[in-house]
mmCIF file of the N, C-alpha and C atoms, coordinates in Angstrom:
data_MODEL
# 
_entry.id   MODEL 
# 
loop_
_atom_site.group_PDB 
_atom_site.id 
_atom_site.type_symbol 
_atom_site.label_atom_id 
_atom_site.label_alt_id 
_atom_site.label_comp_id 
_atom_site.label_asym_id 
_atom_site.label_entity_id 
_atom_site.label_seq_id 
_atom_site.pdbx_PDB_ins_code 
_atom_site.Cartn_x 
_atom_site.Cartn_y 
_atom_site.Cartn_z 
_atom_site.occupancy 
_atom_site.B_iso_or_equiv 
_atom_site.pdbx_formal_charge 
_atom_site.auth_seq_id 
_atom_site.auth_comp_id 
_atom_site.auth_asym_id 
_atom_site.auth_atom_id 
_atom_site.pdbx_PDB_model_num 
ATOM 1   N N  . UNK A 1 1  ? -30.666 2.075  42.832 1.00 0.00 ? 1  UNK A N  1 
ATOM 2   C CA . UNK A 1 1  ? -31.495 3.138  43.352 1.00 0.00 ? 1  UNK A CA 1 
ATOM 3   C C  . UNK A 1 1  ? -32.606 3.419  42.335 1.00 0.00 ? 1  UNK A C  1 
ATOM 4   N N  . UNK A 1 2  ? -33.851 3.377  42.654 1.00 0.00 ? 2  UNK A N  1 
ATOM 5   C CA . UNK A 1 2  ? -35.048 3.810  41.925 1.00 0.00 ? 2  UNK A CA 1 
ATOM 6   C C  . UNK A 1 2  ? -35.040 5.155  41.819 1.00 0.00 ? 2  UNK A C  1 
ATOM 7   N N  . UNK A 1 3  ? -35.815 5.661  40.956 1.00 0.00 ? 3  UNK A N  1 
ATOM 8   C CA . UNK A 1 3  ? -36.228 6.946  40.141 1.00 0.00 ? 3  UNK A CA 1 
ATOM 9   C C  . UNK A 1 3  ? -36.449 7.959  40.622 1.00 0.00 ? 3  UNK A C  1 
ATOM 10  N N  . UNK A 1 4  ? -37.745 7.583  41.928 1.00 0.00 ? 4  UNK A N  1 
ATOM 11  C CA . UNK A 1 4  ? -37.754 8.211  42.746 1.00 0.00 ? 4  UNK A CA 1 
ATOM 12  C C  . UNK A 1 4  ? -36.849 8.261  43.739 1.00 0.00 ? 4  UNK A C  1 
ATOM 13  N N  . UNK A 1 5  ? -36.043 7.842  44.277 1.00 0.00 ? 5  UNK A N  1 
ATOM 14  C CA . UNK A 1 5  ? -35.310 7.502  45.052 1.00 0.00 ? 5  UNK A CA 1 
ATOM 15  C C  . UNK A 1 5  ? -34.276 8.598  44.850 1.00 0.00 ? 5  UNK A C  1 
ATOM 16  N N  . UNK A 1 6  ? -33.796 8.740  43.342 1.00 0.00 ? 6  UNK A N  1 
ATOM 17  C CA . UNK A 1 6  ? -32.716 9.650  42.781 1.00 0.00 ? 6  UNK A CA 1 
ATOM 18  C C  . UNK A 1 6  ? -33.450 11.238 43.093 1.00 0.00 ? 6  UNK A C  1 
ATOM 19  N N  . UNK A 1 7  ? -34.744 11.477 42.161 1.00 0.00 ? 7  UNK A N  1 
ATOM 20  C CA . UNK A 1 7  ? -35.219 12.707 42.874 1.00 0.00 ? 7  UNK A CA 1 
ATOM 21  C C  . UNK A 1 7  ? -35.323 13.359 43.925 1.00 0.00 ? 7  UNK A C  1 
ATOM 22  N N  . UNK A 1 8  ? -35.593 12.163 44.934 1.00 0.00 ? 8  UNK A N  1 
ATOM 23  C CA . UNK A 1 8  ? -35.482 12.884 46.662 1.00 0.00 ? 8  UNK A CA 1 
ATOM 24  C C  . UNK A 1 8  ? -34.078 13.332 46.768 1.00 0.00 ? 8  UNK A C  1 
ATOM 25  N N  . UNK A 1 9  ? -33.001 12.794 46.499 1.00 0.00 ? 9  UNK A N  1 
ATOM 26  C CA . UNK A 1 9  ? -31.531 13.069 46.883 1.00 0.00 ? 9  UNK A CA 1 
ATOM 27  C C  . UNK A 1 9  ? -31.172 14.134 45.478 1.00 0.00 ? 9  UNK A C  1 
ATOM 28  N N  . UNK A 1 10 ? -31.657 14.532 44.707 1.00 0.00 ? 10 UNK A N  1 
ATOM 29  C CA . UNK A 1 10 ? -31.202 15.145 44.113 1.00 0.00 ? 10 UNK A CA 1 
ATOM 30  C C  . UNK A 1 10 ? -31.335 16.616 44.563 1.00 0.00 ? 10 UNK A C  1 
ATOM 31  N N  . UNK A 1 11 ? -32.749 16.553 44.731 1.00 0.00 ? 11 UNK A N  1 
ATOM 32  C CA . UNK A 1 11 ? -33.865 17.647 45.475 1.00 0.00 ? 11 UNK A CA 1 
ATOM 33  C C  . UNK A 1 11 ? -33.222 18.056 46.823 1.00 0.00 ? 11 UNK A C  1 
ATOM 34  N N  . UNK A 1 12 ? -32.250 17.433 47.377 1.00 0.00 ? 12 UNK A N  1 
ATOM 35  C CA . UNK A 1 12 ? -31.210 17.778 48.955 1.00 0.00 ? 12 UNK A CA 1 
ATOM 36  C C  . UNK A 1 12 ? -30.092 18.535 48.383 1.00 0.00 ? 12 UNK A C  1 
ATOM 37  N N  . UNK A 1 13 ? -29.828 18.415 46.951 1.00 0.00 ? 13 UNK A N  1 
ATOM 38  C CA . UNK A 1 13 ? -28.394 19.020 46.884 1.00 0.00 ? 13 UNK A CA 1 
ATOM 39  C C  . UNK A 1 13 ? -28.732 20.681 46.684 1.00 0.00 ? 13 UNK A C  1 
ATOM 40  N N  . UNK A 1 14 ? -27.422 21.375 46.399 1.00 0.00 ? 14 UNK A N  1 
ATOM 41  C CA . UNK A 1 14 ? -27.484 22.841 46.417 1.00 0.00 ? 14 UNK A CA 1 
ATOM 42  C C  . UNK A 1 14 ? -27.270 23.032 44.715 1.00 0.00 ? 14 UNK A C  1 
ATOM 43  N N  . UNK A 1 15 ? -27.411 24.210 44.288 1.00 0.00 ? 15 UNK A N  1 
ATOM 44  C CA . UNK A 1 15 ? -27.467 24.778 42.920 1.00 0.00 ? 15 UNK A CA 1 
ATOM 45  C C  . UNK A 1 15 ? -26.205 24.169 42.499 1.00 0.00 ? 15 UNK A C  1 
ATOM 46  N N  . UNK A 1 16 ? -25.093 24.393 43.262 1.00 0.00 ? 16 UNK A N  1 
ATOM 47  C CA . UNK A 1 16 ? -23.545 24.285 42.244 1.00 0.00 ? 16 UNK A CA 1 
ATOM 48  C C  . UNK A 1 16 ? -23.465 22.659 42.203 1.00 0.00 ? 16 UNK A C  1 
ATOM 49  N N  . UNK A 1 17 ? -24.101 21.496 43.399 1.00 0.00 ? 17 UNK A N  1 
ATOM 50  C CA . UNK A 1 17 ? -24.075 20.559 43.308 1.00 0.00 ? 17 UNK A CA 1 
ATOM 51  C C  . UNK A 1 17 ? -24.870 19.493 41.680 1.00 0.00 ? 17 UNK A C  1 
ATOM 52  N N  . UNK A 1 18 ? -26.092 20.362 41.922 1.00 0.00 ? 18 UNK A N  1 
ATOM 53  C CA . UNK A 1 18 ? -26.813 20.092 40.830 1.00 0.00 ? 18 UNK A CA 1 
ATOM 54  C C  . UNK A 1 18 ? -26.179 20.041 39.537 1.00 0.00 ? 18 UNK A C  1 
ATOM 55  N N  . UNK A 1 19 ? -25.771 21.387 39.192 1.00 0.00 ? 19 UNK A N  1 
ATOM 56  C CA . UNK A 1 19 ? -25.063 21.731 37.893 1.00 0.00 ? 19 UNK A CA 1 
ATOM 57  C C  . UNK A 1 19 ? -23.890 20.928 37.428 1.00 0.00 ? 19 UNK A C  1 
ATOM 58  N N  . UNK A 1 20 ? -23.396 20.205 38.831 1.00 0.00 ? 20 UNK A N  1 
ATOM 59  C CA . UNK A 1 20 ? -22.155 19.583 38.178 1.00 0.00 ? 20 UNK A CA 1 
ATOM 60  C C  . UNK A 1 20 ? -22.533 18.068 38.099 1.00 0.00 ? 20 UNK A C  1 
ATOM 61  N N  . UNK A 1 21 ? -23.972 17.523 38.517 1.00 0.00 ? 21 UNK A N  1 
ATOM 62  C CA . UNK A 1 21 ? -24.583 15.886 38.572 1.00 0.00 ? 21 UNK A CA 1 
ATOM 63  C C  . UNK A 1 21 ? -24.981 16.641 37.147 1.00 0.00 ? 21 UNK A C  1 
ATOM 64  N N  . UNK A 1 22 ? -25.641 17.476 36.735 1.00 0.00 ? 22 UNK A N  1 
ATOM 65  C CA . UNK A 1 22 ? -25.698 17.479 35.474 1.00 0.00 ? 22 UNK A CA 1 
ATOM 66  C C  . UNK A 1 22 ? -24.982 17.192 34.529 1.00 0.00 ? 22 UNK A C  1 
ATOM 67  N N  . UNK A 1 23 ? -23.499 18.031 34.351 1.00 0.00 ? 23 UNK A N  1 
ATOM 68  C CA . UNK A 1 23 ? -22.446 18.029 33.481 1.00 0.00 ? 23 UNK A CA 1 
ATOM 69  C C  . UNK A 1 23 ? -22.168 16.285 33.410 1.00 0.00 ? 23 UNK A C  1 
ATOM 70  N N  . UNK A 1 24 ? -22.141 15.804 34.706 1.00 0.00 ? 24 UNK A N  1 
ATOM 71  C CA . UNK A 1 24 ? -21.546 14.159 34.900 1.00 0.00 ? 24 UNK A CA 1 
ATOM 72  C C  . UNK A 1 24 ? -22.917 13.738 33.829 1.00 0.00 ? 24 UNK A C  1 
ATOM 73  N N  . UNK A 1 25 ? -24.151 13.798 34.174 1.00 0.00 ? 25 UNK A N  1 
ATOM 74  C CA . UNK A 1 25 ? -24.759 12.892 33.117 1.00 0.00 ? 25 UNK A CA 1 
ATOM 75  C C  . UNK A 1 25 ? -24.675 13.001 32.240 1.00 0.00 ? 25 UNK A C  1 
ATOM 76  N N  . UNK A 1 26 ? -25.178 14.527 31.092 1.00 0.00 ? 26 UNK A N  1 
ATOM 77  C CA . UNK A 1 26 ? -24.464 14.554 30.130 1.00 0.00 ? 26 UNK A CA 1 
ATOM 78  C C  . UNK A 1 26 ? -23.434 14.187 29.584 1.00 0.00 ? 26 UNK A C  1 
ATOM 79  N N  . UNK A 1 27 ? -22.031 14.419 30.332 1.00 0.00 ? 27 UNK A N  1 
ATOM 80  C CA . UNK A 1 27 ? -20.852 13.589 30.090 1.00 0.00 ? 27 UNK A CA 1 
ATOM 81  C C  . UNK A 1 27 ? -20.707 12.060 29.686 1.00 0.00 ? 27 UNK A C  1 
ATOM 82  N N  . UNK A 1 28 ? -21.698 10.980 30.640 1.00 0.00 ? 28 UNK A N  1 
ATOM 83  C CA . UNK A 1 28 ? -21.844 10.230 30.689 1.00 0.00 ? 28 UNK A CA 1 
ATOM 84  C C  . UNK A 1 28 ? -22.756 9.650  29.124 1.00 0.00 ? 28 UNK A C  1 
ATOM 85  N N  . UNK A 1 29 ? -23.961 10.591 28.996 1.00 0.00 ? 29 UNK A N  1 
ATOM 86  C CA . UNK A 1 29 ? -24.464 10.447 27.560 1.00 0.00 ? 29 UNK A CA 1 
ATOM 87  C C  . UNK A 1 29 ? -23.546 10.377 26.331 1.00 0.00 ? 29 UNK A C  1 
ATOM 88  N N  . UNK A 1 30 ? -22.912 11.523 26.361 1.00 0.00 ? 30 UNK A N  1 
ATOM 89  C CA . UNK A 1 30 ? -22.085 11.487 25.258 1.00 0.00 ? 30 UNK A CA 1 
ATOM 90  C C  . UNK A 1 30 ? -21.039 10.638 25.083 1.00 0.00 ? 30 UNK A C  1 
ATOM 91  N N  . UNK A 1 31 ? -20.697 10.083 26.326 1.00 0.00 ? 31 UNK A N  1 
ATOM 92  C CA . UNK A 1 31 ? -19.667 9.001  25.961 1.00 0.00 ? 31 UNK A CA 1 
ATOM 93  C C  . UNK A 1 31 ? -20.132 8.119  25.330 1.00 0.00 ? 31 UNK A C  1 
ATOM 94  N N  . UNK A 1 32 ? -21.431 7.443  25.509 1.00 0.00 ? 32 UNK A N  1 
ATOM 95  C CA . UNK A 1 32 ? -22.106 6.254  25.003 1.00 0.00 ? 32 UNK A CA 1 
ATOM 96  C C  . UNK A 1 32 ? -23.154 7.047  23.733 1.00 0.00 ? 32 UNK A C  1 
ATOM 97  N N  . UNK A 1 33 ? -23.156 7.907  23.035 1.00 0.00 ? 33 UNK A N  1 
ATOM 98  C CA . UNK A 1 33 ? -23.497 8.466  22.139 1.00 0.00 ? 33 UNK A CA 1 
ATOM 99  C C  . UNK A 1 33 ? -23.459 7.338  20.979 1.00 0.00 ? 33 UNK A C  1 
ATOM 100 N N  . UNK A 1 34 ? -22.271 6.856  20.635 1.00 0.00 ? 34 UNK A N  1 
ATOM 101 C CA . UNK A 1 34 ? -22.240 5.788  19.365 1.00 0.00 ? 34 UNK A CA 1 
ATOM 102 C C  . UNK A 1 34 ? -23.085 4.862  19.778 1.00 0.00 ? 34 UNK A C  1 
ATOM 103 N N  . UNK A 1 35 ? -23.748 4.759  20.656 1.00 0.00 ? 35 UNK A N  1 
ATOM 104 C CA . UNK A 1 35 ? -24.485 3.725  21.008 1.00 0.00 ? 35 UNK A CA 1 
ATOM 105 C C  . UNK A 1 35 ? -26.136 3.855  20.501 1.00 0.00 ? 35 UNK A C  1 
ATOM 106 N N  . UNK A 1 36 ? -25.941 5.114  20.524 1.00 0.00 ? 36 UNK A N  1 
ATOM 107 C CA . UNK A 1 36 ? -27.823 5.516  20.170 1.00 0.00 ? 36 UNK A CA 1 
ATOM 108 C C  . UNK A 1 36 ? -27.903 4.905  18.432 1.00 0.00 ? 36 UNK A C  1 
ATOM 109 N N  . UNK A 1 37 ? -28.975 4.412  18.539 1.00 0.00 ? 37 UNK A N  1 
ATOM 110 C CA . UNK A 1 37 ? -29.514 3.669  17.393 1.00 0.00 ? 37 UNK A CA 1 
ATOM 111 C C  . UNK A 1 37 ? -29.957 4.917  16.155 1.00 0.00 ? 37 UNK A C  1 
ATOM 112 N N  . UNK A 1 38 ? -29.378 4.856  15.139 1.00 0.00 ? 38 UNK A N  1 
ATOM 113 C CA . UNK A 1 38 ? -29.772 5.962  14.164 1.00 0.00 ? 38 UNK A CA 1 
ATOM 114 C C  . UNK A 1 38 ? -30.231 4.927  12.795 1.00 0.00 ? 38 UNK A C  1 
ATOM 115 N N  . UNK A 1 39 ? -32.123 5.273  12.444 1.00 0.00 ? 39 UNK A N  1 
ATOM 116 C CA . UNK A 1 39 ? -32.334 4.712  11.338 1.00 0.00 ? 39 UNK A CA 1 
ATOM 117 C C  . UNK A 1 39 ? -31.607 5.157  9.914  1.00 0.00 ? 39 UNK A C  1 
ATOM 118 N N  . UNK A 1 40 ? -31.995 4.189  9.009  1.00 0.00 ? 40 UNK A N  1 
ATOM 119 C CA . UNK A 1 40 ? -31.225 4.307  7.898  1.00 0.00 ? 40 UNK A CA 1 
ATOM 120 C C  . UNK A 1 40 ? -31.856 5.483  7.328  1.00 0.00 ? 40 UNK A C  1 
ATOM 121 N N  . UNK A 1 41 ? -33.113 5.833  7.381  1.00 0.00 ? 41 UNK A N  1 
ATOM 122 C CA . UNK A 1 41 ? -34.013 6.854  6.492  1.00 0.00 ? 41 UNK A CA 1 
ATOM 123 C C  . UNK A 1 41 ? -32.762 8.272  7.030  1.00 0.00 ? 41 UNK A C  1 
ATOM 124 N N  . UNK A 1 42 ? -32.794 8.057  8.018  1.00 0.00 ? 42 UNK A N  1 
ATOM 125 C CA . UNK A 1 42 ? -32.233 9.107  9.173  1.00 0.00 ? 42 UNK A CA 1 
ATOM 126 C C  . UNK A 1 42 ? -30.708 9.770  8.408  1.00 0.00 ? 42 UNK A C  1 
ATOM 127 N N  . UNK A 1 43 ? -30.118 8.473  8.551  1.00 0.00 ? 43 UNK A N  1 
ATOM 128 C CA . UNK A 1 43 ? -28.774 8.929  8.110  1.00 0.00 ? 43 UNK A CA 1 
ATOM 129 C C  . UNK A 1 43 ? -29.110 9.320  6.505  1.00 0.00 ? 43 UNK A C  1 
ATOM 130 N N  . UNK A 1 44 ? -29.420 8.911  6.161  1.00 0.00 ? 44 UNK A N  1 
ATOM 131 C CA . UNK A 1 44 ? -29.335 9.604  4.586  1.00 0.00 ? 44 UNK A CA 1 
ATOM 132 C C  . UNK A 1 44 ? -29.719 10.656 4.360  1.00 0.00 ? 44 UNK A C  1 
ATOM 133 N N  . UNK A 1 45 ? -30.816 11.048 5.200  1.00 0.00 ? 45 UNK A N  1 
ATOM 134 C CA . UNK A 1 45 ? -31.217 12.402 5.173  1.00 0.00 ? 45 UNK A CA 1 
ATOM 135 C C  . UNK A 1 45 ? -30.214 13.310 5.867  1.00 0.00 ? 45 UNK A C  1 
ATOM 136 N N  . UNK A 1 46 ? -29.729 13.022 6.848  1.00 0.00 ? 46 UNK A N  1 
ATOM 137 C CA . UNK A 1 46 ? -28.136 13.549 7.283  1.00 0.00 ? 46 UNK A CA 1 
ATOM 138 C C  . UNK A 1 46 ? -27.080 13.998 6.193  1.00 0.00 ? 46 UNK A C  1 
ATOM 139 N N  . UNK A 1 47 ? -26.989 12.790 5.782  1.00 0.00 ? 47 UNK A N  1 
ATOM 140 C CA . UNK A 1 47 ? -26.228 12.821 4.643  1.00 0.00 ? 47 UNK A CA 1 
ATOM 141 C C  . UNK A 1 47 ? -26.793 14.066 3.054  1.00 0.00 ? 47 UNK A C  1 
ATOM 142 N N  . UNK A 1 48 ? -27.779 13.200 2.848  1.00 0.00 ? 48 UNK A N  1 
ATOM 143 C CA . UNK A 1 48 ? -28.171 14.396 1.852  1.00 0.00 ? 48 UNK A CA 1 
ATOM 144 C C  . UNK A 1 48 ? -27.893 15.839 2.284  1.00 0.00 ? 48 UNK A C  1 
ATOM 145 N N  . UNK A 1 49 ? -28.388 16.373 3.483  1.00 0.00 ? 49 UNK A N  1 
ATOM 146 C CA . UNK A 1 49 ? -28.227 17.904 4.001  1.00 0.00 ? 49 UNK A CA 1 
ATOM 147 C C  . UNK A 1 49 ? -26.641 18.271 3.818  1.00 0.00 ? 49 UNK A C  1 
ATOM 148 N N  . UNK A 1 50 ? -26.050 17.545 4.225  1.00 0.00 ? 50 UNK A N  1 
ATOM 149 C CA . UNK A 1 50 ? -24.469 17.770 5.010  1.00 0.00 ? 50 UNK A CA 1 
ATOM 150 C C  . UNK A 1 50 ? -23.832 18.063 3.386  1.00 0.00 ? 50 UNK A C  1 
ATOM 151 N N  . UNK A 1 51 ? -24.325 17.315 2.728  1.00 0.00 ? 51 UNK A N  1 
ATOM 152 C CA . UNK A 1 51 ? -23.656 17.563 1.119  1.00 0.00 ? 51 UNK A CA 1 
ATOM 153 C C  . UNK A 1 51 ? -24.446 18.819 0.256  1.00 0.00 ? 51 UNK A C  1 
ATOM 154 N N  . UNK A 1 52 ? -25.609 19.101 1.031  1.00 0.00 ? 52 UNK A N  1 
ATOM 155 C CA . UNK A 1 52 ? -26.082 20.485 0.195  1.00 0.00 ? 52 UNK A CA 1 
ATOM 156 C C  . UNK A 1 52 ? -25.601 21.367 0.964  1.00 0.00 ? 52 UNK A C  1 
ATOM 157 N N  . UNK A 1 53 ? -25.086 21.353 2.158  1.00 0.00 ? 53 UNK A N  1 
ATOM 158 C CA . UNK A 1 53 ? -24.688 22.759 2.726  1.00 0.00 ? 53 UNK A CA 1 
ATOM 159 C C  . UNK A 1 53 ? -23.295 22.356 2.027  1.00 0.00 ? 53 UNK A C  1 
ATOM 160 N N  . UNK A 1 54 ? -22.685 21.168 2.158  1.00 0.00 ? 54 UNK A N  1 
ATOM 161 C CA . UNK A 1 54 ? -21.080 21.667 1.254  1.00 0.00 ? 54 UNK A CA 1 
ATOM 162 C C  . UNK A 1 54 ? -20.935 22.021 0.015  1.00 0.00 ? 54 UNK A C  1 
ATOM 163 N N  . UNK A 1 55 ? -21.834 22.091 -1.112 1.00 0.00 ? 55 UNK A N  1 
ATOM 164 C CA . UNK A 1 55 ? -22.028 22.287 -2.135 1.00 0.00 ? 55 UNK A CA 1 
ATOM 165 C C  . UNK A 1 55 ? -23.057 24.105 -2.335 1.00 0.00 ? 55 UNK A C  1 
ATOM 166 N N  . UNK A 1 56 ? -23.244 24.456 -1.362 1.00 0.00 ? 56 UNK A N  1 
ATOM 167 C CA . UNK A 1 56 ? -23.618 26.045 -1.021 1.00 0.00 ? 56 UNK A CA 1 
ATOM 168 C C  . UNK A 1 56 ? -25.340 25.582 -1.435 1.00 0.00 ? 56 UNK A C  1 
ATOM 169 N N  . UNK A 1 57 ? -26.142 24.449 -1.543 1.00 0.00 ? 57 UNK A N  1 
ATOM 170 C CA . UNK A 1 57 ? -27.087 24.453 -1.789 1.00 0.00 ? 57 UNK A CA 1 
ATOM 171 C C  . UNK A 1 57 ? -28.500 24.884 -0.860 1.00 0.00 ? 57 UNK A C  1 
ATOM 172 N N  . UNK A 1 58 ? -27.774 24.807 0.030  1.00 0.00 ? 58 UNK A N  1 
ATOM 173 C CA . UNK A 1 58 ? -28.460 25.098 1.511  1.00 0.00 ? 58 UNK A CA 1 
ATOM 174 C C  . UNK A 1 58 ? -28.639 26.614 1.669  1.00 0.00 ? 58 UNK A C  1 
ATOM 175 N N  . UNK A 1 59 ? -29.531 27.380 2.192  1.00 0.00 ? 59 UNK A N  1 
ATOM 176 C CA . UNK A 1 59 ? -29.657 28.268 2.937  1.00 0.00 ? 59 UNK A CA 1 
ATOM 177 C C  . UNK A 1 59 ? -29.873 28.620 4.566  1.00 0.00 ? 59 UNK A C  1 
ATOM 178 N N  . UNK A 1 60 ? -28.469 28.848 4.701  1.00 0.00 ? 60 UNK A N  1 
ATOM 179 C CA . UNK A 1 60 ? -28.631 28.697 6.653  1.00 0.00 ? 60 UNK A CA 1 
ATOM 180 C C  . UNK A 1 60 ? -28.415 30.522 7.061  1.00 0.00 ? 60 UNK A C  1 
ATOM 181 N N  . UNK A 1 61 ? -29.595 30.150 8.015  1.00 0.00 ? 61 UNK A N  1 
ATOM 182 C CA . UNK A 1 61 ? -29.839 31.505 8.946  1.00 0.00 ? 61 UNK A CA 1 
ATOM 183 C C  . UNK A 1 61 ? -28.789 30.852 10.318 1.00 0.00 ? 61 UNK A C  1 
ATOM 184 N N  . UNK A 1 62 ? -28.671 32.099 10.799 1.00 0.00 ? 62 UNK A N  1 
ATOM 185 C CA . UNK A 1 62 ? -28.275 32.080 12.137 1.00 0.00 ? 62 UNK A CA 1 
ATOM 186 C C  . UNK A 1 62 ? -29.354 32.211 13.026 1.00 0.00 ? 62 UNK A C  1 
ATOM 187 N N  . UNK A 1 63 ? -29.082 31.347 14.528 1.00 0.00 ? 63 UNK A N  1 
ATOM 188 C CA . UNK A 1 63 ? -30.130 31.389 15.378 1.00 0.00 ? 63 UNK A CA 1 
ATOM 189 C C  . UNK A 1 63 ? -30.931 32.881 15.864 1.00 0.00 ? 63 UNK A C  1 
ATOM 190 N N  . UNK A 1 64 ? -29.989 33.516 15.993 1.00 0.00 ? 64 UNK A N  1 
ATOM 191 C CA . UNK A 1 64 ? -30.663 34.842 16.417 1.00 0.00 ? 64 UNK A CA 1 
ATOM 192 C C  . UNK A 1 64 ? -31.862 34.858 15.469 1.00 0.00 ? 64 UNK A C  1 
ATOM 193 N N  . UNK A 1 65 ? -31.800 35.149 14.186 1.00 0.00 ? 65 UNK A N  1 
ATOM 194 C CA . UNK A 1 65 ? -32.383 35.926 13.002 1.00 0.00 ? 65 UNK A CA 1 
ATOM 195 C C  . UNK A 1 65 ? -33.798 34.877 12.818 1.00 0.00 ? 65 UNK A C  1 
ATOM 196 N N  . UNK A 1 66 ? -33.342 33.574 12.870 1.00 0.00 ? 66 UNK A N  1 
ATOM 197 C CA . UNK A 1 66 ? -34.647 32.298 13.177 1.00 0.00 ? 66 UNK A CA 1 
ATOM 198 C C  . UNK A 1 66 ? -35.729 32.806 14.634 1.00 0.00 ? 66 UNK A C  1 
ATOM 199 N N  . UNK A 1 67 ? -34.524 32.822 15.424 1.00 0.00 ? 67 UNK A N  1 
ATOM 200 C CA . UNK A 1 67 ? -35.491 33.256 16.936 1.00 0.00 ? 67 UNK A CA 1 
ATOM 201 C C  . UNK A 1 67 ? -36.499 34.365 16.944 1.00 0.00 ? 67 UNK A C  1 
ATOM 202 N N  . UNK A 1 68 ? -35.780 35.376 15.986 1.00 0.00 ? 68 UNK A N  1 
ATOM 203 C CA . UNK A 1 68 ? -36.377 36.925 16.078 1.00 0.00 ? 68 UNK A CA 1 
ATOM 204 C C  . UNK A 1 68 ? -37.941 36.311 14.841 1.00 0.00 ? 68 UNK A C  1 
ATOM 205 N N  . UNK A 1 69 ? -37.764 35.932 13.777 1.00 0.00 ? 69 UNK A N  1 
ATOM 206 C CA . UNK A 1 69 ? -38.665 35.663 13.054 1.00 0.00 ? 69 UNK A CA 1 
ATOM 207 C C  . UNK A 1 69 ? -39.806 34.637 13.588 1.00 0.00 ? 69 UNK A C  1 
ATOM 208 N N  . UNK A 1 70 ? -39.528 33.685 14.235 1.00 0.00 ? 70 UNK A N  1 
ATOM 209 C CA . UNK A 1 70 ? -40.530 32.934 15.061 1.00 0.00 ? 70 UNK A CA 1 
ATOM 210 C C  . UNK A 1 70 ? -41.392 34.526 15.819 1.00 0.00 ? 70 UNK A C  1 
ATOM 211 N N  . UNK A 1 71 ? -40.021 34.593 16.815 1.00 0.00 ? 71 UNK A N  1 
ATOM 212 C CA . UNK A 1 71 ? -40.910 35.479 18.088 1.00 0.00 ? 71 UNK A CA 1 
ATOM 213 C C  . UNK A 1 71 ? -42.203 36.524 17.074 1.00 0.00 ? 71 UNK A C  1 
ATOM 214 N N  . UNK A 1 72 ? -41.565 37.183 15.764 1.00 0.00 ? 72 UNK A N  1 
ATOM 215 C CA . UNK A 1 72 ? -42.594 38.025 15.319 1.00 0.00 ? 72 UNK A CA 1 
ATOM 216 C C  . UNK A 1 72 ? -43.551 37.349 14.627 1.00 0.00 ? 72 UNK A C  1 
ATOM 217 N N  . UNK A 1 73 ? -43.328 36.449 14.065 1.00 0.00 ? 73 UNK A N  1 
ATOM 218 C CA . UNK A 1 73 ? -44.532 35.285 13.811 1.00 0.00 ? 73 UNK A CA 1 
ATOM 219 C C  . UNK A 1 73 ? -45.447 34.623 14.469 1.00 0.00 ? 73 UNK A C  1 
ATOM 220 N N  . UNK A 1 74 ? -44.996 34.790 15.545 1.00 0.00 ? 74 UNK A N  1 
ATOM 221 C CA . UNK A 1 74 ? -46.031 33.855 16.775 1.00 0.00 ? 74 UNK A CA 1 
ATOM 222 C C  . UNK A 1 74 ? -46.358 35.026 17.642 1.00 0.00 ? 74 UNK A C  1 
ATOM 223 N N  . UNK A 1 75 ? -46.726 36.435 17.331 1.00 0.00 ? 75 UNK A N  1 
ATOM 224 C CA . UNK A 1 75 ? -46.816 37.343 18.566 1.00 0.00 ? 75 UNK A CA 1 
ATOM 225 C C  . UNK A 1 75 ? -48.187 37.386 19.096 1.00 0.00 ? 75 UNK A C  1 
# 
């Protein structure tokens, strides 16, 4: 089935139908997740972070407190 093909029939279903072709693709993503290609620059920089937040080197906000500071930054 083509691309468009999927949009027309998607575009027929109802809200609760939708939400759950959603959950299935997602589902479907994450199963094949080990599959996504991650560069090397990538992971190390992963790596570097993951060892400064275990070592308390990191400073992490919570989303709220990020969200609220954007929103008053960008008003």
């Amino acid at each position: 089935m083509r691309a468009e093909e999927i949009r027309q029939e998607v575009s027929r279903l109802g809200l609760a139908e939708k939400l759950l072709l959603v959950e299935d693709v997602w589902d479907s993503i994450a199963l094949g997740n080990s599959e996504l290609p991650l560069p090397e620059w990538q992971k190390r920089e992963l790596d570097k972070r993951y060892e400064e937040y275990k070592t308390g080197k990191q400073n992490l906000h919570d989303w709220k407190s990020v969200h609220e500071t954007l929103r008053n930054e960008y008003k």
